[in-house]
Structure formats: C-alpha cells, structure tokens
N, C-alpha and C positions, 0 to 999 in steps of 0.2 A: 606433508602435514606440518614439518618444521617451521620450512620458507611461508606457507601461511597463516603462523600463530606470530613469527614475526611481526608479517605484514599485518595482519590484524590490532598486535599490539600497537605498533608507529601508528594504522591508523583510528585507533579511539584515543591518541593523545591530543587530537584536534578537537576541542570539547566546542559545543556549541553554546550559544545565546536562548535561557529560554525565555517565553515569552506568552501574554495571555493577550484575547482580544473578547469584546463580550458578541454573541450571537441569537438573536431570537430567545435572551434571555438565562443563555450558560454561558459561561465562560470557559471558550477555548483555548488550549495552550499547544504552542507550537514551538518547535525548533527552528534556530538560524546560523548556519553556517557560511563565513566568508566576508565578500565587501559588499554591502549593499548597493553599492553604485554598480554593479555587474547584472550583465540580464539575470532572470528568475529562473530557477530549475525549481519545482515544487515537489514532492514526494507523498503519496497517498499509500496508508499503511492498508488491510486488508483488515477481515474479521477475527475481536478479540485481541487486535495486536495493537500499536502506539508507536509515536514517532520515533524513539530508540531503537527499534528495528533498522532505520535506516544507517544507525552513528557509524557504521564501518566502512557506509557506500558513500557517503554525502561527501567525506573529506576527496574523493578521487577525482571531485567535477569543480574544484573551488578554484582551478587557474584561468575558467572559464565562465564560472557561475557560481551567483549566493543562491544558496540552498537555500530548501525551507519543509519540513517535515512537520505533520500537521499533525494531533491527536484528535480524529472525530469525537463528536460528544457521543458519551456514555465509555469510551476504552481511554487509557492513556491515563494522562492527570488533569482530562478537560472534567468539564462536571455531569453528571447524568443526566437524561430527560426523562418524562411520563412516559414519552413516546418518541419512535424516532423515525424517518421517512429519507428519501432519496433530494425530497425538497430541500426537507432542512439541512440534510449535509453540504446540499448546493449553496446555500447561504451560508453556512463554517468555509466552504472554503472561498470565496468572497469577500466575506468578511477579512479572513489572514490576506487575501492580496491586495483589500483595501490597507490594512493596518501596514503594509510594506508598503503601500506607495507604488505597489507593479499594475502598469498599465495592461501586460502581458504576461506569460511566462510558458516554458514550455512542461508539459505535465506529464510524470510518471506513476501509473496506478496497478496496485496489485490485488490482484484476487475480487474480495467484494467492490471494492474502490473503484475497479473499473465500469460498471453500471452508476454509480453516483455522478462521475466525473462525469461521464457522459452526458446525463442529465445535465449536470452543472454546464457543459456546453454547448446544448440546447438553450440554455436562458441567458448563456452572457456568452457569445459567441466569439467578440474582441478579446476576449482574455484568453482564448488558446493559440496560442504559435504555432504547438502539435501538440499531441497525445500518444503519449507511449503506454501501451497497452501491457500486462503483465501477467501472465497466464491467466486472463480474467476472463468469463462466460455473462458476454455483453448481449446475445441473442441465442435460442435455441430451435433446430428446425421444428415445426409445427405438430408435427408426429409425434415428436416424445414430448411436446410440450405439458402435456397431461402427468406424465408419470416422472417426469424432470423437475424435480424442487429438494432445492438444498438448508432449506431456510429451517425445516424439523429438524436435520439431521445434526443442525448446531445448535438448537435449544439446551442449553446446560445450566448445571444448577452450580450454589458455589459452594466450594468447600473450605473447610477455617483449618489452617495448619498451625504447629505449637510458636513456630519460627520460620526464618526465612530461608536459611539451609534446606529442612524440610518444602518448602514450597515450592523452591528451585527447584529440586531432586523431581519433584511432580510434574513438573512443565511441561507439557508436549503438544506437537503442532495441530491445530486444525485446517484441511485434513490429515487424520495422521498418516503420518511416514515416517521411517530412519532420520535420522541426522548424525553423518559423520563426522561434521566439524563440532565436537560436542561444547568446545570454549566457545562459540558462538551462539548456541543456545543456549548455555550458560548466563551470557552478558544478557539477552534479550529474556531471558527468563528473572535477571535483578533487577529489572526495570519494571516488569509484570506483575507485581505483588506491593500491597499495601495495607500496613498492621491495622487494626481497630481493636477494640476492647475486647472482643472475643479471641481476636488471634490475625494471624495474616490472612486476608483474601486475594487473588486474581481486581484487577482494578477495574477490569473491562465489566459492565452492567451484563448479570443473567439473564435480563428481562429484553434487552436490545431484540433477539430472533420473535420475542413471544408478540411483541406490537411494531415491529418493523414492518413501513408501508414502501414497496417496489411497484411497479407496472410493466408491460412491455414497451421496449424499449424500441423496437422492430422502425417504425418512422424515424422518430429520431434518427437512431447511427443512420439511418440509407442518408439523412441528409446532415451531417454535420460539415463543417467547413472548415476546420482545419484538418491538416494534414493526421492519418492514424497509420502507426504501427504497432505489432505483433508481435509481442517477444514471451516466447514460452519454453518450457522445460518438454523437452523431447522422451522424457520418461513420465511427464503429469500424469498424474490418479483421474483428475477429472478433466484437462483440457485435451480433448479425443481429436481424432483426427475426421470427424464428423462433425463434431462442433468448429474447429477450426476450417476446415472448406467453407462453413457456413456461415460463419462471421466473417470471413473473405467476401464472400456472393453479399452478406446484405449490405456492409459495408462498406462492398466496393474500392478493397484494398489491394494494391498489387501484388503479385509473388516477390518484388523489391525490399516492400517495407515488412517483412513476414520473417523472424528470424527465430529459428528451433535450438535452444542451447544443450547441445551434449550432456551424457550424467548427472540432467537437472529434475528434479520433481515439481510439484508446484510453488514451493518455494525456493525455488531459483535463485535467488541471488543466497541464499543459506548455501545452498548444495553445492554453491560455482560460485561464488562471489568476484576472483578474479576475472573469470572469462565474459560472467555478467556486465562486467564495468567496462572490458574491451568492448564488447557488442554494444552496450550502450552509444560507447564513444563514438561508434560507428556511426549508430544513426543519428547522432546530435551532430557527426561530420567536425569531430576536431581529433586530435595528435593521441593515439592510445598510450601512448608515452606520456602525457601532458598529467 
C-alpha cells in the first residue's frame, strides 16, 4: 500500500493541459498529456465518471504517447445535453481528434465507453489503430438479451451536499464495489463534484440514463477493422464469463488479445492500477519499464 501511495503521488505530479472543443453544440473538455508530436493514446471514461479518472494512468504511457482523456457530454466539466445517444458521443470524440490534429490513435475504453467507441468505429473507421477494450459489455447472447439491461439500474437522482469534504466522503463506484486504495478514490472523487447555489453536486447529468439512446451493436463489432482487445478484471460484478466467450465469438477476437487481470473488479485500473499499466504495455507492445 506504501509503494503505491508513492507511486501514485510522483504520478499525479504530471498535471495535464486542459482543453475544450465545441461538438453538436456542447462544449467538450478534454485532457492532454505529453508531446503532441507523439502517436495518440486516447482514454474513454465509463458512466458518471470524467477524464480525471484517468490522471494516475496517463502519465505511465507518455515516453511513447500524448494522451488524451476526454470528458463525454453531460459528466466531467464538458456541458450537458437535452439528450444524449452513442452517435453523439461518436462525434465528441471526433471532434477531440479533430481539435489534436490526430489522423489516428490507439483507443482505450472503459465500461459504458466501450459500446460508444465502437460505434465511433463503425463511422470513422481510419481513426482506430486498435481498441482496447475495458471490462466493457459490447454484445450480449440473445437469450438474456430480454432481461439484461443496465441502463435502470444507473438511473440516479442528485444529491446537494453542505461542502466538499462531505461529498467526497459520499463517493462510490457504479457498479458498486470495495475500493482498497481509498487515496485513489479520494482524488477521483475531488474531481466529481461541483458547488452551485444550493450546495455541491456530482457533475455528471441525472438525466444522461433517463433519455440515453444505444442500439445493438451485434453487426457492427462482427465487422470492425481494426484490431480489438479485452482487458478485464477477473473478479468483475458484471463482465461474466458468458458474456466474455461471447464477445470473443462475435467479435472474432483471439485467446491472444483477451487479457483477465488478477484482484481486479470492474474497475480495474482503481483495484490494480500498477499491473493494469504493465498489461496495458503489453498490448501496446512497448518496454513495461518505459
């Protein structure tokens, strides 16, 4: 625990560039870490979260790659919508690799993120190198399809705390689970709240589950074109070992690119942070030492 409150400290001394870009009307705000002359590593946060989630992983890929950590609209400090769909995220994050000038980059996406991206690389197909997939449920067999929906189960309402102390103290993951390293929840929890005249709120939109528009996705992944790997917590709540056979089969991903991280839940890089970032390195195929 020591050796990782260190390494955690050294790594949020590497503070990033923020940055807005406008999209279909909101303005997006993103993180940039590094040289921008360097290929693109992109980072997609999951549901309710924002690009600060990422600040303790991004600094460990910068001798190889400018990050870029995206706030989707309606979570983060990008701006709300009326409404929000898989399309329009596909245009936010577009938008961010227009406003960088990347022709390409290689994508990392957690949880909700990984159905968006997907779509997103269905409609611009040249801009994925690869796709790293992140305990995400991008298809589900047809049989539970009926009774598999997680989209109620995150409908929440918001609550007004007196301060930000208080707000933090309240923080906790969807889905829930433990969190050991609790100074890392902590930081991802200062980043998750923002005062108004009533008091602090969560910044992420209530309303995002209530008119969020998905489809299946099933065509799509059978045909995407760049390269997909699989990277999950070998303890996840919701990525089963039924769902993952089955996004393998539709897929069409090897047992190669398919990688289970020890004492991880579904948020895996919280639970495991260092062993997440060796794995990572792995399949980005540079120096775990680097």
């Amino acid at each position: 625990m020591h050796n990782l409150l260190g390494w955690f400290e050294e790594a949020i001394k590497i503070t990033p560039e923020s940055k807005y870009v406008d999209s279909n009307g909101a303005k997006i705000h993103y993180l940039v870490w590094g040289e921008t002359t360097k290929p693109g590593l992109f980072l997609i946060h999951g549901y309710s979260a924002h690009a600060h989630w990422w600040d303790f992983i991004a600094p460990s890929f910068l001798e190889d790659y400018c990050v870029v950590a995206i706030d989707l609209s309606g979570m983060g400090d990008s701006e709300h919508r009326n409404s929000y769909s898989q399309s329009l995220y596909a245009e936010e994050i577009k938008a961010v690799c227009d406003d960088m000038r990347w022709k390409d980059a290689v994508f990392l996406s957690h949880s909700m993120a990984g159905p968006i991206t997907v779509k997103t690389a269905s409609i611009y197909p040249d801009l994925f190198k690869s796709l790293i997939l992140l305990d995400s449920i991008i298809v589900v067999p047809p049989d539970k399809a009926r009774s598999f929906s997680g989209k109620g189960s995150m409908i929440r309402s918001d609550f007004i705390y007196d301060d930000l102390e208080k707000a933090i103290d309240s923080f906790r993951l969807i889905p829930p689970q433990p969190c050991r390293n609790d100074f890392l929840l902590k930081h991802i929890a200062s980043q998750s709240f923002k005062e108004t005249t009533s008091g602090w709120v969560l910044k992420s939109d209530a309303l995002i589950m209530r008119t969020y528009e998905y489809e299946d996705l099933t065509d799509v992944f059978m045909n995407l074109k760049c390269p997909i790997h699989l990277v999950y917590g070998l303890m996840s709540q919701i990525f089963s070992q039924e769902i993952l056979e089955y996004t393998k089969y539709v897929g069409n991903i090897p047992e190669e690119a398919v990688v289970g991280i020890p004492g991880a839940m579904h948020h895996l890089f919280i639970d495991e942070p260092i062993l997440f970032i060796e794995e990572i390195k792995k399949v980005l195929k540079i120096g775990v030492n680097s």
